[in-house]
N, C-alpha and C positions, 0 to 999 in steps of 0.2 A: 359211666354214662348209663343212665337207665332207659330202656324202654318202652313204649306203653302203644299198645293198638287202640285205635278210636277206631269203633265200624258205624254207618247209619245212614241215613242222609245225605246230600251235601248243608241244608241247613241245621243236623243236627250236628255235623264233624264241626261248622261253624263256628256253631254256640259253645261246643265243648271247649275247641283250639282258645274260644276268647277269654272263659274261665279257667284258664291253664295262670298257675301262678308264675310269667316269665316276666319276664322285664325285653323292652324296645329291641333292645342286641343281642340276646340271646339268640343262640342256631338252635334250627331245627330241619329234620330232613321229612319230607314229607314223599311219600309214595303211593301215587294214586291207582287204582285198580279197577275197575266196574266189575258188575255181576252177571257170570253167565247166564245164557237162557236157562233155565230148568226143563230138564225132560223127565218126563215121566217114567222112572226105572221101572216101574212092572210092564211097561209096554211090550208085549213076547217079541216084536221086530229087533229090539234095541238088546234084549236077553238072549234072542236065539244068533245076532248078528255076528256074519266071522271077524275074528277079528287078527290084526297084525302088529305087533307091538303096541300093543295098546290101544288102537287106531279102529275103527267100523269101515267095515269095509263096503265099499258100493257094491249090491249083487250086481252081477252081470247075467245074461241069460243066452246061453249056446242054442243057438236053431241047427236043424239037420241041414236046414240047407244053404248053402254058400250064396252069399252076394254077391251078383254079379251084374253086368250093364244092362244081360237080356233079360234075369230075372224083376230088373228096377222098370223096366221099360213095359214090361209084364202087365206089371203092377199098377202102373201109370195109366196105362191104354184100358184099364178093368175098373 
């Protein structure tokens, strides 16, 4: 069994599939895929980002001060 990748379009995998020399009963196995977004690898965000197996990780950012009902309420009434 030989194999062969068509990448392009959907009308150009189309056009290809239909100039394929097969005959009506022939199998074929088709595995469809789409394409990630692209990101911009020199982006210093995406460069300097920690990472965890593989994975970017979401900053989080530590404040000195603890949240708490009186502090929301604080904040609320300001």
């Amino acid at each position: 069994m030989d194999a062969q990748i068509i990448e392009g379009t959907f009308a150009d995998i189309r056009r290809q599939i239909l100039d394929l020399p097969l005959e009506p009963d022939d199998r074929l196995r088709v595995i469809v895929t789409t394409a990630e977004p692209k990101t911009d690898i020199n982006d210093p965000l995406i460069l300097n980002a920690l990472r965890r197996n593989g994975l970017i990780l979401v900053p989080t950012h530590h404040t000195s001060q603890k949240v708490t009902t009186e502090l929301v309420n604080e904040l609320s009434e300001g």
